[in-house]
C-alpha positions, 0 to 999 in steps of 0.5 A: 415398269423397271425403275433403275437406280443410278445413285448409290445402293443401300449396303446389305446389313447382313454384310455390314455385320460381318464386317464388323465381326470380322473387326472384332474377332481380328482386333481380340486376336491380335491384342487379347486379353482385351475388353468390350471398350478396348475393341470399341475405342481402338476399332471405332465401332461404337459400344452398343455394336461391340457388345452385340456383337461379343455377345454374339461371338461367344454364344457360338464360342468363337470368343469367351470371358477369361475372367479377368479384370483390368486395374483401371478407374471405375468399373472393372473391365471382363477381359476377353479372348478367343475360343474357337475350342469347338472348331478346327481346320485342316491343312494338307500338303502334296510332297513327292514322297509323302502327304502333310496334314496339320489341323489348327484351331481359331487361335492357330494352335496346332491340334494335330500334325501327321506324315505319311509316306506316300510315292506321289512320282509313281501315281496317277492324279486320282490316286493321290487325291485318293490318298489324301482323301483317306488321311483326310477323312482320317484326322476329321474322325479325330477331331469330330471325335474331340467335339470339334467342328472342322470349318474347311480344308485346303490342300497344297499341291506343287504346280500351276493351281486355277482358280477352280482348283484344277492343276494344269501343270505340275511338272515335279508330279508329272500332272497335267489337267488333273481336276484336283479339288473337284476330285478330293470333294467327290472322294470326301463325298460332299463333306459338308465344309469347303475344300479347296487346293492351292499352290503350295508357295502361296499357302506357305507365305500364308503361313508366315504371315500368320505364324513365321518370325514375320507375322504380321507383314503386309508385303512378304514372299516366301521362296520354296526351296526343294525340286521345284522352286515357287514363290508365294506372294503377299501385296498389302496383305493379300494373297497374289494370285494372277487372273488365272491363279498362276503367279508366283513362278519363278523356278522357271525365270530365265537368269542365265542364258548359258547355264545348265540346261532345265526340265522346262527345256530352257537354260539356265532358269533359277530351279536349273541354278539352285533346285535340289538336284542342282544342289547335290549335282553341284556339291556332291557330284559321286551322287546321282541325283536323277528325277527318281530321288524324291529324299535328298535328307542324307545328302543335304545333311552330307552337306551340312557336315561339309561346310562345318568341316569347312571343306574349301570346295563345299562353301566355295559352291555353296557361295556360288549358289548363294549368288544365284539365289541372290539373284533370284530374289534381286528380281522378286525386290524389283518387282514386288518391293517386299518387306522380306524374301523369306527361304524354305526347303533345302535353302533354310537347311543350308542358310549360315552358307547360302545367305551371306553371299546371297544377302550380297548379291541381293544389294548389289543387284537391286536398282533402290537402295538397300534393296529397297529396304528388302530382308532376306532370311530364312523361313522357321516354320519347317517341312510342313509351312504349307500345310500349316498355311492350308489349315490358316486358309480353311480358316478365312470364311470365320476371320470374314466375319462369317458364322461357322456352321454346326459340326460335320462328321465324315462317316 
């Protein structure tokens, strides 16, 4: 006979476990050096818990003793804080004309950064995950060389990125359907730590919520700014990713019915308005800014000089598209009600221009006051912030609470 249970089911002790371990190491990376009883009274866990569950955490060197003591009545607290020396993650972004690589530790600090120039435009899907597999393969050799362990990798790619990791569309890469995740697996043989893809906006909001001047921000979008336009999305915390892992499009949001006309065959979209090709076309019309230029550097520092000079025709258009991209971050405050819009790419290199008439049009078009308390700034965490949000995803399984496994070399 099957008996079927309609009250409540009892909660698997291995989850609550790493629940708790998840508390913990949570609460001694944001406030360490901190002690057994700091954790214990700010967390609510009880003592007995807490020192288990350090105990724990620093037999797999996850947290270790400093040795430090604080000045307080009674008995001198040992102070902790994380470890994590023995492991690392990566992060790996697809760009149109190089790869990324960034490898942190538990702490987040940086273990290694690399770029490589790389023609993604001129290649097919399969060889640019070959590509990446191969630099790949190459900083895991150099951290397993170290004696770390590496927890996982996530790669950023430019596109619409499912939730199996497969890329339906990336238009700046001319991929479509390309089975992205499963491929770089296969090409780094099974290497025995998860490898997942992303899209490259939401991996950098991660990046900012863990590293940029807004760490810590619940409600935040980071807006890419280069080719292609995207916005990575946090609500309360956590990633937006939409029932098919879609979200965040907004380089094809239709502002202006007659504006110039876009790749996606529409008019007038943001990427048409204030994409990089839009910005030069606009701002230094003697140059041809076709889809076969992937490295804009020479004309956006071009354009920096300009405005310093203060040429009237250069900070007039610049103000112009400032108030597109007001715009575009007006309907992101509508919708989303973050705490910040912060701009990456091009948008953060020419910012003392692009934001004052932005900010402007951001307060003018939003429908609650003061944008409904909405900032607009830019971004300082550079070319790579997706890579860096990449190695922070790969981190996510430990910060779960979930026990890293023993180190893996790739041969």
């Amino acid at each position: 006979m099957i008996t079927i249970q309609t009250g409540p089911q009892p909660t698997d002790l291995s989850d609550v476990r790493a629940t708790n371990r998840a508390v913990v190491l949570r609460y001694v990376r944001t406030h360490s050096p901190c002690s057994r009883a700091d954790i214990a009274a700010r967390t609510g866990l009880n003592k007995a818990t807490v020192s288990s569950l350090v105990t724990e955490l620093i037999e797999r060197r996850l947290l270790r003793e400093t040795g430090l003591t604080e000045n307080r009545v009674g008995r001198p607290a040992t102070m902790l804080v994380l470890d994590g020396e023995p492991y690392a993650a990566l992060g790996m972004q697809v760009d149109a004309d190089e790869l990324v690589v960034v490898a942190v530790d538990l702490g987040g600090n940086r273990l290694l950064t690399w770029r490589r120039a790389f023609g993604t435009l001129d290649a097919s899907p399969a060889e640019t995950v070959a590509a990446v597999a191969k630099l790949a393969r190459r900083a895991v050799g150099r951290l397993t060389a170290g004696g770390r362990a590496v927890l996982g990798l996530t790669l950023g790619v430019p596109g619409l990125v499912d939730t199996t990791g497969t890329v339906p569309l990336a238009a700046t890469l001319n991929w479509r359907d390309a089975p992205v995740a499963a491929e770089l697996r296969a090409a780094l043989r099974d290497p025995g730590f998860p490898v997942a893809v992303e899209n490259v906006a939401s991996l950098a909001v991660l990046a900012e919520q863990r590293h940029g001047d807004r760490a810590g921000t619940a409600n935040l979008v980071h807006l890419t700014g280069g080719v292609g336009i995207g916005a990575g999305v946090l609500v309360d915390g956590r990633l937006l990713r939409g029932g098919r892992g879609f979200a965040g499009q907004v380089g094809h949001l239709p502002l202006d019915p007659a504006g110039p006309a876009c790749r996606c065959g529409r008019r007038g979209c943001l990427e048409a308005l204030v994409g990089l090709p839009a910005v030069v076309r606009r701002l230094l019309p003697d140059v041809e800014s076709d889809g076969a230029v992937t490295d804009f550097a020479p004309e956006i520092e071009r354009i920096q000089a300009l405005a310093r000079a203060e040429d009237r025709s250069t900070l007039a258009g610049l103000a112009d598209l400032g108030r597109h991209l007001g715009h575009g971050a007006a309907v992101l405050a509508d919708l989303l009600n973050p705490e910040a819009v912060l701009v990456g790419g091009h948008f953060a290199a020419l910012a003392p221009w692009l934001l004052p008439a932005a900010r402007t049009e951001l307060t003018r078009r939003t429908l609650a006051p003061d944008a409904g308390g909405c900032r607009l700034e830019a971004s300082t965490l550079g070319a790579e912030a997706a890579a860096l949000g990449g190695a922070t995803a790969a981190l996510a399984a430990v910060e779960a609470g979930r026990l890293p496994p023993p180190a893996v070399a790739l041969s």
